[in-house]
SELOKOL-156654 format. One record per residue (C-alpha): residue number from 1; residue in three letters; x, y, z. Coordinates in Angstrom, 3 decimals, m for minus. Each point is the difference from the previous one (the first is absolute). Layout:
N
+------+------+----------+----------+----------+
! resi ! resn !        u !        v !        w !
+------+------+----------+----------+----------+
!  NUM !  Ala !        X !        Y !        Z !
...
+------+------+----------+----------+----------+
This chain:
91
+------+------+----------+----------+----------+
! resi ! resn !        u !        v !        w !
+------+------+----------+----------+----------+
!    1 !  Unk !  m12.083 !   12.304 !  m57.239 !
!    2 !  Unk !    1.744 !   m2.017 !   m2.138 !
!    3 !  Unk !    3.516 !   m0.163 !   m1.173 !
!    4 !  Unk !    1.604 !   m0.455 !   m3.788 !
!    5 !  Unk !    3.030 !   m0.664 !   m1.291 !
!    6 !  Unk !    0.908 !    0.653 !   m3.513 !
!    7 !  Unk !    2.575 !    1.496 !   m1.923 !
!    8 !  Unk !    0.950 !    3.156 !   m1.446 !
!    9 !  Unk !   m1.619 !    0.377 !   m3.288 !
!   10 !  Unk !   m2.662 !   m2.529 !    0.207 !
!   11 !  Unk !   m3.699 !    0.811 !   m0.451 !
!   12 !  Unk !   m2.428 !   m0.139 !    2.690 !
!   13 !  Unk !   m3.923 !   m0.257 !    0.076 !
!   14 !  Unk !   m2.234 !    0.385 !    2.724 !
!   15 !  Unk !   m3.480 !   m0.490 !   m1.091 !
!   16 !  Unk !   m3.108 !    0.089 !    2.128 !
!   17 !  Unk !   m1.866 !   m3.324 !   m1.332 !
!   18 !  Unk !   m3.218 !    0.984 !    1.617 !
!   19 !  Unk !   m0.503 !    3.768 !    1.022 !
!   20 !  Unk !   m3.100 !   m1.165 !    1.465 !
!   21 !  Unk !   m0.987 !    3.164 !    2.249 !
!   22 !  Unk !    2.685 !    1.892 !   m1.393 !
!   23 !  Unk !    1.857 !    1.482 !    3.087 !
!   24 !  Unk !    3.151 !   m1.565 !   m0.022 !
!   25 !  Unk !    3.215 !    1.180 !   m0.834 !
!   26 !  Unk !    3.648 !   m0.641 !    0.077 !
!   27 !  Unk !    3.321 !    1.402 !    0.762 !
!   28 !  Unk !    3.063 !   m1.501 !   m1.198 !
!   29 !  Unk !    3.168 !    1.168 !    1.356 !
!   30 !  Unk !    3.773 !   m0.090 !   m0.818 !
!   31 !  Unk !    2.883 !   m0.508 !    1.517 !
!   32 !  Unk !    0.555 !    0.741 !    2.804 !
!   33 !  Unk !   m3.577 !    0.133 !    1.223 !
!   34 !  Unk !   m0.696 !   m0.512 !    4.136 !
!   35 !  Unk !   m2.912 !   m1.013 !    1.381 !
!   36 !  Unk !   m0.174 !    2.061 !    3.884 !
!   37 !  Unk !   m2.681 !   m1.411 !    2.238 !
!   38 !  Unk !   m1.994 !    3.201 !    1.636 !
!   39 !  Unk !   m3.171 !    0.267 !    2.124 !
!   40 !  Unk !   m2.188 !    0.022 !   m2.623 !
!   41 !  Unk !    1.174 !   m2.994 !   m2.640 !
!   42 !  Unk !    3.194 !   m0.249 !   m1.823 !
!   43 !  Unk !    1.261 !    2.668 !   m1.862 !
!   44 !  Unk !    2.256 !   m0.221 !   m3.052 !
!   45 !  Unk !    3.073 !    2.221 !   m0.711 !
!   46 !  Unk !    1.681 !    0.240 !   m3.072 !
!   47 !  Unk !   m0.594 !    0.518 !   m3.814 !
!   48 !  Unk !   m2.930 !   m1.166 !   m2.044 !
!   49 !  Unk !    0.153 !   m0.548 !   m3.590 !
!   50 !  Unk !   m1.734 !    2.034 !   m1.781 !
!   51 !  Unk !   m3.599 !    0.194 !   m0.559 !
!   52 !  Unk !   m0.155 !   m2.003 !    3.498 !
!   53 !  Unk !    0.566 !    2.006 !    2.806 !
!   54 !  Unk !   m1.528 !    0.520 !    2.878 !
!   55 !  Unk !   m3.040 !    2.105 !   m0.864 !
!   56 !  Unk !   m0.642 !   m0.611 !   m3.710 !
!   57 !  Unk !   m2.275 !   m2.960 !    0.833 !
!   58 !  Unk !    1.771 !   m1.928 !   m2.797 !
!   59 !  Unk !   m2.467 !   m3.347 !   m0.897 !
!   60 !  Unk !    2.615 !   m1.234 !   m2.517 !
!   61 !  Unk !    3.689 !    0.309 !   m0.989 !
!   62 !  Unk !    2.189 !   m0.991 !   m2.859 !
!   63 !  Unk !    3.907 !    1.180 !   m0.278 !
!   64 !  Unk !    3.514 !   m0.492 !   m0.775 !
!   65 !  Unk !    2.253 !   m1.052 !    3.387 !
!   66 !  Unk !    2.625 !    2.820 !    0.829 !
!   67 !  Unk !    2.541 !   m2.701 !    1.525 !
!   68 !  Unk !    0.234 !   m3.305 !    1.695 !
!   69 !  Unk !   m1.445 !    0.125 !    3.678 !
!   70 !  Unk !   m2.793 !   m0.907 !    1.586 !
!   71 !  Unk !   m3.245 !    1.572 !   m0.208 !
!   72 !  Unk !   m2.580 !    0.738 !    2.128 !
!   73 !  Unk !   m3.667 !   m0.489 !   m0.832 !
!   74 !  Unk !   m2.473 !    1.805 !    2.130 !
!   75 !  Unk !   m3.694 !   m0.736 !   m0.172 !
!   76 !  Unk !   m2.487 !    1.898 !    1.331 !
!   77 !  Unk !   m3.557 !    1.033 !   m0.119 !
!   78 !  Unk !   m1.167 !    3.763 !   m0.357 !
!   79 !  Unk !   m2.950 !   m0.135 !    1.721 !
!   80 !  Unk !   m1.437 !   m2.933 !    2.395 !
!   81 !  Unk !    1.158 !   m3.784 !   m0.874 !
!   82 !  Unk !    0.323 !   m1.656 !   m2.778 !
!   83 !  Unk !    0.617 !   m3.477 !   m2.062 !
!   84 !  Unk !    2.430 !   m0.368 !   m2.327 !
!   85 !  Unk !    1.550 !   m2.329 !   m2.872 !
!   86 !  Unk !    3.490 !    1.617 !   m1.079 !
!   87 !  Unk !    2.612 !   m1.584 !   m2.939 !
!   88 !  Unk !    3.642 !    1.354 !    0.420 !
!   89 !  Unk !    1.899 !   m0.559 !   m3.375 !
!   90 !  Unk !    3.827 !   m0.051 !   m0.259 !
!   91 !  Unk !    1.658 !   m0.433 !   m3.346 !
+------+------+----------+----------+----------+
């Protein structure tokens, strides 16, 4: 999980720089997002973006920011482990 702040308006990019087995995917979350610890791994509540939530095994993302927060940046795998190279773009 990671955390970015930005503002309302700005452009983000998350872009998988290597997909390499090509199993993980991302979440990102708006305000205001929790993260609830539970038995089996943390689980996230709140609202995705669109095109990124939980489920549509998104690999990439690209948007306009609804408002100035911070955002949270799940990544996962959807199967098994995984490596990973990721570049998060605010302008």
């Amino acid at each position: 999980c990671f955390t970015i702040s930005a503002r309302g308006g700005q452009r983000m990019t998350v872009t998988q720089t290597n997909r390499g087995e090509d199993n993980v995917v991302l979440q990102i979350y708006r305000p205001s997002w929790k993260i609830v610890p539970s038995s089996e791994g943390p689980r996230f509540n709140g609202s995705a973006l669109e095109g990124t939530e939980e489920g549509r095994d998104a690999h990439n993302w690209a948007g306009q920011l609804p408002t100035t927060c911070s955002y949270l940046l799940v990544i996962g795998t959807s199967r098994g482990g995984a490596e990973y190279l990721m570049r998060v773009e605010v302008r």
